[in-house]
C-alpha positions as CSV (number, residue, x, y, z in Angstrom):
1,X,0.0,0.0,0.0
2,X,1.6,3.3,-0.8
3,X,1.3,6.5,1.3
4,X,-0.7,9.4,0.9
5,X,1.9,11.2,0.2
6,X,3.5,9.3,-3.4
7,X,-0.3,9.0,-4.8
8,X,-0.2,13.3,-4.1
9,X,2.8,13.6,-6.0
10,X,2.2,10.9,-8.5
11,X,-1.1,12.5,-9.3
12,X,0.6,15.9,-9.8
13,X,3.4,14.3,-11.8
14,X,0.3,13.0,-14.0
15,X,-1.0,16.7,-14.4
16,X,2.0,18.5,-14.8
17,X,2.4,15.2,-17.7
18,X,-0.8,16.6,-18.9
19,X,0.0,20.1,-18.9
20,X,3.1,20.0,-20.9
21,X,1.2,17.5,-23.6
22,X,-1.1,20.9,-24.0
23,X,1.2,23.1,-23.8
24,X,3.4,21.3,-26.8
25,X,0.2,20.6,-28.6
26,X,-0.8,24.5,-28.2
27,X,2.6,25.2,-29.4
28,X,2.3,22.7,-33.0
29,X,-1.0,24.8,-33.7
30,X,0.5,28.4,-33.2
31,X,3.5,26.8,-35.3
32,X,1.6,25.5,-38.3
33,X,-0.7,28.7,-37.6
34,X,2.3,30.9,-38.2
35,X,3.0,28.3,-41.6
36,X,-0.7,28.8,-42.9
37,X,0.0,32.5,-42.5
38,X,3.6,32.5,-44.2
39,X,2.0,30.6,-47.2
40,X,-1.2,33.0,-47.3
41,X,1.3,35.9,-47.6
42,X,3.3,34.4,-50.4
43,X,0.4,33.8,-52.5
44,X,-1.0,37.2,-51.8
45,X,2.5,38.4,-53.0
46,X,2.6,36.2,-55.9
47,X,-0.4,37.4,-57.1
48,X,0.3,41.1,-56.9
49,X,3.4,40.2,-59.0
50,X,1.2,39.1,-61.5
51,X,-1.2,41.9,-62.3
52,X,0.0,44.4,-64.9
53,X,-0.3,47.2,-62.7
54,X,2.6,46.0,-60.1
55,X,1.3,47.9,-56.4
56,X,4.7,48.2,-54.7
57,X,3.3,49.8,-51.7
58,X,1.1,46.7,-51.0
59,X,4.1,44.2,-51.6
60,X,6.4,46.0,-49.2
61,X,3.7,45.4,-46.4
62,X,2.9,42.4,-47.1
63,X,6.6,41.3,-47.1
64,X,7.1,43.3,-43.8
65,X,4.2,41.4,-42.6
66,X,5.7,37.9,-43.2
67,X,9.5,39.2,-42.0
68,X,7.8,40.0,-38.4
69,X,6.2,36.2,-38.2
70,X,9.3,35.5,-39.1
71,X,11.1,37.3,-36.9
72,X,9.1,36.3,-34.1
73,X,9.6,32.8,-35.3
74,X,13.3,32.8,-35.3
75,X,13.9,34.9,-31.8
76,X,12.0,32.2,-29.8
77,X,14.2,29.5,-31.4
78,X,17.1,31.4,-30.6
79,X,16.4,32.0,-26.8
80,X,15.1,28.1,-26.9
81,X,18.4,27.2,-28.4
82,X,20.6,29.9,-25.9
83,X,18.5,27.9,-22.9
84,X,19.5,24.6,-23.6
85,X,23.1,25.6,-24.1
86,X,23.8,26.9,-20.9
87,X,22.0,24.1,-19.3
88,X,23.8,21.8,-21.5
89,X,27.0,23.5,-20.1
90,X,26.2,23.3,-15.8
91,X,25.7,19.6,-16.2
């Protein structure tokens, strides 16, 4: 029979388990999100270059648009890699 206390911390073991299965699950939709938008923008663009009447304007904001998602993108990769670095290096 096991104590009170080792079901406690096995059952929040099991939600903190849970918690980081949403949370990476949250993470792959604001990821493919962020891919659906990419791809939305490019056609957008794509199409603009097409017309005869070429609207520069438009096409710079547009490609601002995607450079911040990508941006974004790219700086939480870079803090996620800079993390596990250093943690790599204490142990």
């Amino acid at each position: 029979m096991e104590s009170p206390q080792i079901i406690h911390i096995q059952s929040l073991i099991a939600k903190l388990e849970l918690q980081g299965l949403a949370n990476d699950e949250s993470g792959n939709r604001e990821e493919e999100r962020k891919e659906i938008n990419i791809r939305v923008l490019n056609k957008k663009i794509s199409d603009l270059y097409k017309q005869k009447i070429i609207n520069l304007v438009e096409i710079d904001k547009l490609r601002n648009e995607k450079r911040n998602i990508l941006d974004d993108y790219n700086f939480s990769n870079y803090i996620g890699l800079q993390c596990n670095r250093r943690l790599h290096y204490h142990f």
